[in-house]
N, C-alpha and C positions, 0 to 999 in steps of 0.2 A: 281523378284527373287522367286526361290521355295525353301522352307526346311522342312527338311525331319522331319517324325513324330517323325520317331526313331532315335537318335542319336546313339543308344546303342547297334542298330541291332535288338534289340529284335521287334520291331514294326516298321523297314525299311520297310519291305514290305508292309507297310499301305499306304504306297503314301507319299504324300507334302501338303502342306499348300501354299495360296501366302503371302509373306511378303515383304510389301510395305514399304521404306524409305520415306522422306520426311518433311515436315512441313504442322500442322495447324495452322490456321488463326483465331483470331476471331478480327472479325474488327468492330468497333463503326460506327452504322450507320452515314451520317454525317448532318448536321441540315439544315436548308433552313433559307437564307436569308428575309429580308424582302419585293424583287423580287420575293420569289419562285423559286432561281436558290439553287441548292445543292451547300455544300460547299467539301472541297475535306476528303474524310474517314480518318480515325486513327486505325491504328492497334493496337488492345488494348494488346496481347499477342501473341506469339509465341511457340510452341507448338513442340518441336523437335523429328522427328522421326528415329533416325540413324539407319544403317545396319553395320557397322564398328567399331570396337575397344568393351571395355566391355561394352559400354552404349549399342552396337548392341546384342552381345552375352545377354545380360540382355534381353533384349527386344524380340529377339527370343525366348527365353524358357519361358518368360509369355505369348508369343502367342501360344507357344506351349500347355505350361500348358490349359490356356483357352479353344484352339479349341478343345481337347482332354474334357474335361469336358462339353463341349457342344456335343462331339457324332458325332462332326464333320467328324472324321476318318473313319467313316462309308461307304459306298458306295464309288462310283466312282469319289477321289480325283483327278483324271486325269483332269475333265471336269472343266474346269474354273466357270461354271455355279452352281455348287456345292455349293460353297461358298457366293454365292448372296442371299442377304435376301429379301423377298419378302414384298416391305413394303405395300404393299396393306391389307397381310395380319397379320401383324405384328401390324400394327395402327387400326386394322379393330375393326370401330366401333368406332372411335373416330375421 
């Protein structure tokens, strides 16, 4: 899904954002037996990312807010590749 920068018109013409629904995961490594065979993972939390109803509408306008404060809006929203962080240089040096 794309949304738009400006809801208001006034910064429509800035382009989109992508904003992805879904769930994180964070899962509990799982332990090893006294074989050495893994035992099976635990999901330790669940991490909701809706697009739908006000939990969505909430959600969108913090992403909005964010990417707009990050300058994101900048250049050519169009290209998917825009918004990909470059972790090489991002961790670099660490």
């Amino acid at each position: 899904m794309k949304a738009l920068f400006g809801t208001d018109g006034i910064r429509g013409e800035a382009g989109s954002f992508p904003l992805r629904g879904g769930v994180t995961l964070i899962v509990a490594a799982p332990e090893r037996d006294a074989y050495g065979v893994y035992g099976p993972p635990q999901v330790r939390f669940a991490i909701a990312k809706p697009l739908v109803g006000t939990a969505g509408s909430e959600r969108e306008s913090s992403q909005r807010a964010f990417t707009l404060s990050m300058g994101l809006m900048n250049g050519d929203t169009s290209d998917d590749r825009h918004f990909q962080a470059d972790f090489g240089l991002v961790h670099q040096g660490i």
